[in-house]
N, C-alpha and C positions, 0 to 999 in steps of 0.2 A: 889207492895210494895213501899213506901213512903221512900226514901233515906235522911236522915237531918243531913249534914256534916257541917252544920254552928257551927262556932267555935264561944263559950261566949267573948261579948265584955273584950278589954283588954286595958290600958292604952298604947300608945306608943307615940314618941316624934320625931321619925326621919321619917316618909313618910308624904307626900302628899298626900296618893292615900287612904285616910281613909274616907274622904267626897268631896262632889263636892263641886268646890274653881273656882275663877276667874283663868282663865289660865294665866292672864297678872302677879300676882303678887300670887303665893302659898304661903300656913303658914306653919309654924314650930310650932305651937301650938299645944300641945297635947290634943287627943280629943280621943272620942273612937269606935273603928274599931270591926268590924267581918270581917272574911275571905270570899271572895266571890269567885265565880265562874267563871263569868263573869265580865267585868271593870265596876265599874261603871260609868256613861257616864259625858263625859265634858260638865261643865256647858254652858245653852244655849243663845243666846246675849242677850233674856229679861229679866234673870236673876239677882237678886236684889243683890246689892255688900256687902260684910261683912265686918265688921272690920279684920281685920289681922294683922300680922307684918311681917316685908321683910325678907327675909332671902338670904343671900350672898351667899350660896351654890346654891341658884336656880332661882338668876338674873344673873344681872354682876358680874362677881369675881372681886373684889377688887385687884389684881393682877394679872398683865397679863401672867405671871409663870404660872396660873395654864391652863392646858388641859382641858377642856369637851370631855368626850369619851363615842358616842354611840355605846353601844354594844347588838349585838343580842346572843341570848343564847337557847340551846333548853335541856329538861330537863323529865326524865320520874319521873311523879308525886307522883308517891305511896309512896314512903319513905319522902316525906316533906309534912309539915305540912302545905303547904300552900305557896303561892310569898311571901306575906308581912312579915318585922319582928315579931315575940310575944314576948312571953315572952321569958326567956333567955334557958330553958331546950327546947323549941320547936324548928325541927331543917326545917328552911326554905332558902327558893332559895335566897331573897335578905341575909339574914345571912351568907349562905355559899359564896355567893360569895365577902360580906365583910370581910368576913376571908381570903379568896386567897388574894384582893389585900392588906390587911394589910401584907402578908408576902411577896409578891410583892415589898412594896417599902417602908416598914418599916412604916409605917403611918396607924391611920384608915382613913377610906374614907364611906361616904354616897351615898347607890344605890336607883335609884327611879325607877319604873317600869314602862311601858308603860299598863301593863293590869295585876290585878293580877285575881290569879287563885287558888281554892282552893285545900284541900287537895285532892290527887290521881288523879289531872289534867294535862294532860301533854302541854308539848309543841315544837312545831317541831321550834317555831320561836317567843320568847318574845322577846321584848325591851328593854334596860335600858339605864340611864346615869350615870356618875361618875366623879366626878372631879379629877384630880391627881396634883400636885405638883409634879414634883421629885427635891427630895434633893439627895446631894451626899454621900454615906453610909462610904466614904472614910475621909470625909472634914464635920462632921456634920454644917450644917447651909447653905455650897454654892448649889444655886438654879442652876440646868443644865435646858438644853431645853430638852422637853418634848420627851416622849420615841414613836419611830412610831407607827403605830394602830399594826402594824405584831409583834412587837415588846410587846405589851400590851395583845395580844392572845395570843401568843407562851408561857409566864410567866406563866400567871395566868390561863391558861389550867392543865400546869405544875403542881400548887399547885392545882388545882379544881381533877384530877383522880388520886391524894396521897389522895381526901378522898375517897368518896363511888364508884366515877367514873358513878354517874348519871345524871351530867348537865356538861354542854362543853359551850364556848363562838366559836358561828361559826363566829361571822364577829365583826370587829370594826372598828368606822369611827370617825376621826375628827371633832366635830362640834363646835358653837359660844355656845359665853356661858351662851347663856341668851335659846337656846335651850331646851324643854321639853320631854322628850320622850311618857309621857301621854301626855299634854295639845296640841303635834305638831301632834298628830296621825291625821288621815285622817280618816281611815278606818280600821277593825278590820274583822279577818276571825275566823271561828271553823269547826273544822271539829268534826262529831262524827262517831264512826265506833259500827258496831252492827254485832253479827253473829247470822245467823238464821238454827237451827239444831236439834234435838234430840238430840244427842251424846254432851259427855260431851266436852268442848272446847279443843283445844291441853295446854299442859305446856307451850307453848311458845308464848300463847298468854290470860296468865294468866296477871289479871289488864289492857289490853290494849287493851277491846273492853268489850259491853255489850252481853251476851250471851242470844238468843229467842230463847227456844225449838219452839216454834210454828215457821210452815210458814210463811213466812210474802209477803203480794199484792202490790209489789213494784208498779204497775200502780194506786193504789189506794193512796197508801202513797205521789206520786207526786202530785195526783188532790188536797191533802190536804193541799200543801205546795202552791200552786195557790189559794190558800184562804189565807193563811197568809203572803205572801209577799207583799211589798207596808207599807205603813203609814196608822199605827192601834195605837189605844188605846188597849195596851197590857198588862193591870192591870192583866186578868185573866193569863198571863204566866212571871209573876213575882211574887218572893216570900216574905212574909211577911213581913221581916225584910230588906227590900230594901229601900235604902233612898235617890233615887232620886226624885226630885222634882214633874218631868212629870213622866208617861207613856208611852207618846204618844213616837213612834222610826218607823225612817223609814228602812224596813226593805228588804235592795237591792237586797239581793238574799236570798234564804232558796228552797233547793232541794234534793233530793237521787238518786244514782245511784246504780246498781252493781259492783262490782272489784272483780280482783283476792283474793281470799286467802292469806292474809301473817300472818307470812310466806311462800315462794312460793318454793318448789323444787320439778321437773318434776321427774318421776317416767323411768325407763330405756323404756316401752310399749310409753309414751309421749315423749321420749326422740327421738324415732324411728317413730311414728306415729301422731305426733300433724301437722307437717306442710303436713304431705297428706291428713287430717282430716281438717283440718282449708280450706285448699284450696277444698274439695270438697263441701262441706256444703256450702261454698262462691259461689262456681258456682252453685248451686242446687238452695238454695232459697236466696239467698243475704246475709246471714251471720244468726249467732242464735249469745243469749248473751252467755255471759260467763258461767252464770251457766248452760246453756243445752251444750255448748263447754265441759265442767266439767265434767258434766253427763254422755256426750257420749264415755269422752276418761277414764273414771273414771272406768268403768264398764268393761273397758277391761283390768287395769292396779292394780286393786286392788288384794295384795296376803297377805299370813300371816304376823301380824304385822305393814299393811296398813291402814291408818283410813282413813273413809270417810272426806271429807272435808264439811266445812260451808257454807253455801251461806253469802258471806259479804258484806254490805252496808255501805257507807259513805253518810251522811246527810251532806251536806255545809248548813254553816248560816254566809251572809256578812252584817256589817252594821257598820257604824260611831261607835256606841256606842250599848250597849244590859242592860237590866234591871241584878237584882240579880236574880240570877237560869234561867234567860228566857231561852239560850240554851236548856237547861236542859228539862223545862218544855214542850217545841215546841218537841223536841224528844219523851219526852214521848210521847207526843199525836198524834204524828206522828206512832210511836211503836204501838200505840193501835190499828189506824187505820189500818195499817199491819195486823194485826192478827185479825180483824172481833169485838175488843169490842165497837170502833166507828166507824162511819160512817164519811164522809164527811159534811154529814149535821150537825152532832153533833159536829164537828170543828168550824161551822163557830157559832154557839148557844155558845159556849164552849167562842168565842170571845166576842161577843155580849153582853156574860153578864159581863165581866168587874168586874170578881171575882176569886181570885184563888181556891175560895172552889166549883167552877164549873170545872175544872180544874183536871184530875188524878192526878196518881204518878209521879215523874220526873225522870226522866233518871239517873244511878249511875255516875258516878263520873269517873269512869274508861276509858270509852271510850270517855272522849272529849279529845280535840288539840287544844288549839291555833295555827293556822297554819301561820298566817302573819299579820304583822303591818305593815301598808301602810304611808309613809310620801312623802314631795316633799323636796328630799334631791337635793341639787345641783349638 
């Protein structure tokens, strides 16, 4: 089933992160955006320059009053429409967190993202920046020195779980003001998480993983991912309405593994018998994975009102930069190989031809992560 969360172009006037832009000098020019999944990627050094206009929000501040505050933020995705602003009834992560700091310090203020993410994406770990000013609420006009970064989380936490209480600012840091949080990224992480199972998923881990009745050949799923790491022309796991320039992404890590279950709570039989069971199977044949670890203490701990659990998998994808949907599209095709509809050999045909209509379905929505943005902070 073919998943299409792309939202209809929309006019906006306040991000950056709508097309790729020289990183030395971003526009404030209104242009028009969809919401992606994926960042799209920082223009590359061969890159032909555009006309633009400067904007003092995201060079030098023209005042030395004002702060640049990078902040990271982690956010479950379902109920937003998406990182970027839209329009005004759509309700997104840079919007809410423009609302916190407007009641923060009486002013509005402009958020830029380091990677947006579309609707029902979550994230353990985005980026942002913000300029502040504080003015004094007591003296309107006298400028104070700027508020600490513990000082800037502890507030505008404050005002962020009076609303939904589904994004949080985990860290804030001081930086200069010419500072980017997209254009200074490094490197960019995703995780996506998959459960493979017959039985219907638990409640509590509705929206925050893709659910595969079928098995899935986790050894088969990694040879596939050894086909597509490295520097590929990756037209065919990019989606349609993608408006980077290249393709071509080098692509540093792309893997799966197996994990626990999470939620994870041991069972009173596991509570009692996991570390005599862990340590015998260790001596016996050198360890088993988790999910026969699972199996074996499963089977002795299941009573009425126990559900089996999922076999769960997290797919890592690292790379500078990623096309629109490529996550997306590499999971799927990874998912398939799982379950017997491709092959390995059909992965690397799947590359080659440098089409997305060679290409399956793409992965929902539900189970990606932003898990980290990498900078070289001092």
């Amino acid at each position: 089933m073919t998943l299409n969360d792309q939202q209809p172009p929309l006019i906006t006037t306040n991000s950056p992160e709508n097309r790729p832009e020289s990183p030395n000098r971003p526009s404030k020019i209104a242009k028009l955006t969809s919401q992606h999944n994926e960042p799209e990627p920082e223009p590359q050094p061969d890159s032909e320059p555009e006309e633009r206009e400067t904007s003092t929000t995201m060079g030098q501040n023209p005042r030395a009053t004002i702060q640049r505050y990078l902040i990271a933020i982690e956010y479950f995705g379902t109920r937003f429409s998406g990182a970027q602003q839209q329009a005004p009834n759509c309700r997104t992560v840079v919007g809410v967190l423009q609302s916190a700091f407007h009641k923060f310090i009486g002013q509005p203020v402009s958020i830029f993202c380091s990677s947006r993410t579309d609707a029902g994406v979550h994230a353990l770990s985005n980026v942002c920046h913000v300029d502040v000013e504080r003015i004094s609420k007591r003296k309107p006009g006298e400028v104070l020195p700027p508020h600490e970064p513990s000082v800037v989380k502890k507030a505008v936490n404050h005002f962020l779980q009076k609303n939904e209480g589904d994004i949080m600012i985990t860290d804030v840091r001081c930086v200069a003001a010419d500072f980017h949080a997209r254009y200074k990224a490094q490197e960019r992480t995703y995780f996506y998480r998959l459960l493979s199972g017959p039985e219907h998923p638990s409640t509590f881990e509705k929206d925050r993983a893709w659910h595969v009745p079928e098995e899935l050949d986790l050894q088969a799923m990694q040879k596939a991912c050894k086909v597509l790491v490295g520097l590929h022309d990756f037209t065919s796991f990019r989606a349609s309405g993608c408006q980077a320039k290249s393709p071509i992404r080098n692509l540093d890590e792309l893997n799966v593994i197996e994990v626990l279950p999470s939620p994870y709570f041991p069972s009173a039989t596991e509570r009692e018998t996991q570390n005599l069971v862990g340590q015998a199977l260790s001596e016996s044949n050198g360890g088993l994975s988790c999910s026969n670890q699972n199996k074996a203490i499963e089977e002795s701990s299941l009573g009425f009102g126990m559900r089996r659990r999922h076999r769960c998998f997290v797919v890592t994808a690292r790379a500078r930069s990623f096309l629109y949907h490529q996550v997306r599209l590499l999971v799927g095709a990874l998912k398939s190989v799982g379950t017997g509809d491709l092959t390995v050999s059909d992965v690397e045909r799947i590359l080659e031809a440098k089409n997305v209509t060679a290409n399956g379905p793409m992965a929902p929505a539900c189970g990606l992560y932003l898990a980290h943005v990498k900078y070289d902070l001092p």
